[in-house]
C-alpha positions, -999 to 999 in steps of 0.1 A, spaced: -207 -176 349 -203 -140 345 -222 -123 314 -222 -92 299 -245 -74 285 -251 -63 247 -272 -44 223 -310 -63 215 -308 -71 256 -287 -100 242 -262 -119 273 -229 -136 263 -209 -152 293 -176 -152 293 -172 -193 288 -173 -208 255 -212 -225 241 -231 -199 265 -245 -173 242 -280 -169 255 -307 -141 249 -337 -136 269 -357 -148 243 -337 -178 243 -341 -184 282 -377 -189 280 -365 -226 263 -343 -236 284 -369 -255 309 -384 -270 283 -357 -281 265 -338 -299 294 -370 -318 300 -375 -329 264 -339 -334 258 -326 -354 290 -325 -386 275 -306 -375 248 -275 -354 273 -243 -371 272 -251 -396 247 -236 -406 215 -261 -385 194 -269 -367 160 -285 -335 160 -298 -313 125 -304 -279 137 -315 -257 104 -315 -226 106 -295 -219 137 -292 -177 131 -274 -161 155 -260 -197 170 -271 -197 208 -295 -225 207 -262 -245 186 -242 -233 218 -269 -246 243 -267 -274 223 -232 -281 223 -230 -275 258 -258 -295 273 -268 -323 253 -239 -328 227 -214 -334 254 -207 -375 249 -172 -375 220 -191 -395 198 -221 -368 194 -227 -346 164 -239 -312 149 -250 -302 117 -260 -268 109 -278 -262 75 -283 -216 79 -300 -204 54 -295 -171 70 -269 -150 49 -273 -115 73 -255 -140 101 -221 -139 104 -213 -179 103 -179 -173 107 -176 -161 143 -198 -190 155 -176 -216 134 -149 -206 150 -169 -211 183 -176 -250 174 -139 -254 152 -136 -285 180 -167 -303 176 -182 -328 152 -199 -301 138 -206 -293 100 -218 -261 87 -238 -259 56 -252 -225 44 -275 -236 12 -295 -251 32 -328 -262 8 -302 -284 -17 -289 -299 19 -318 -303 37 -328 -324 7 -294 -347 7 -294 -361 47 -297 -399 49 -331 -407 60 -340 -421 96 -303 -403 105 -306 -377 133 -319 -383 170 -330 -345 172 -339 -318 145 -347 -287 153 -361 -260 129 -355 -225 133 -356 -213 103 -381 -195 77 -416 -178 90 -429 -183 50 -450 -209 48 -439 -230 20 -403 -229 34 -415 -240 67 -434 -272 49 -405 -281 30 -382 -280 62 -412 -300 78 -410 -329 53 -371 -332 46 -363 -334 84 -389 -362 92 -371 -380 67 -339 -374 84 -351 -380 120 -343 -417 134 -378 -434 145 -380 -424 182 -366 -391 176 -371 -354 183 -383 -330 157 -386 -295 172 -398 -262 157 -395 -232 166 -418 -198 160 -448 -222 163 -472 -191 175 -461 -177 147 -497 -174 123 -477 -187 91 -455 -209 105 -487 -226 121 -504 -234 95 -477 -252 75 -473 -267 107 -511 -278 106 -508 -291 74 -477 -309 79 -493 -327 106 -520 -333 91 -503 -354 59 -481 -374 88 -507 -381 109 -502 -421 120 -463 -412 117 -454 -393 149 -467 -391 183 -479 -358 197 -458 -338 222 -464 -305 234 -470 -270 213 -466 -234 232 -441 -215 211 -425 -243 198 -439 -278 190 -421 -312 193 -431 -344 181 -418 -374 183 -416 -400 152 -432 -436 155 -412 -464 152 
């Protein structure tokens, strides 16, 4: 894999799905643990708030690999140019959604085998994402947030986990948290 180099110390590599920052590295490790079961499988992944797309790409690369597996992308993000990266996933099962709130609201309950949030720092934004992609996560599956040192982000987090207590079973918190929902 060859990358180059570009402005923010941001990498691309020249193959297709790699777009990775080194802010986005330090996941990586944790991500192929937490995610192995899931790689090559027929699975359904919610990613809100996917920004810049290279955790989509890392996504769509690593895990979403199996032809019956799935992306949705609800960006709230308006400053991201969408385009470019939906160009990147034109082959995949891979919906883009940019109102992401009215959305977030409308997936089927106990849907997705992995959510990950990486949207909003405000609080209340962070809470609502919280709620709306419990209800969309399959019992037995991921839900992931990102910014989790984040002060704000925390304590929505704290209080989200705190009304669900009973419903998921702890995983692991460092800059991002996962937890897993009971069956």
């Amino acid at each position: 894999m060859v990358a180059q180099k570009k402005k923010g110390n941001a990498f691309r590599a020249a193959s297709s799905f790699l777009c990775v920052t080194l802010m986005f590295e330090r996941n990586v490790v944790n991500w192929e643990w937490l995610m192995a079961p899931l790689m090559g499988a027929p699975v359904k992944v919610l990613h809100v708030g996917c920004s810049d797309g290279e955790s989509a790409c890392w996504l769509l690369r690593h895990v979403l690999t199996h032809h019956d597996a799935s992306l949705t992308i609800l960006d709230p993000f308006e400053d991201h140019p969408l385009e470019v990266f939906a160009h990147d996933v034109a082959d995949h099962k891979t919906r883009i959604v940019q109102d992401h709130h009215d959305a977030l609201k409308r997936e089927p309950d106990d849907h997705y085998d992995l959510v990950y949030v990486e949207s909003s720092h405000d609080a209340m934004d962070v809470l609502r994402n919280a709620v709306f992609s419990f209800a969309a996560l399959k019992p037995g599956g991921i839900l992931l947030f990102d910014n989790a040192q984040d002060k704000t982000v925390r304590r929505a987090l704290k209080m989200f986990l705190s009304c669900y207590e009973g419903a998921y079973s702890n995983g692991g918190a460092a800059h991002q948290l996962f937890i897993r929902k009971k069956n």
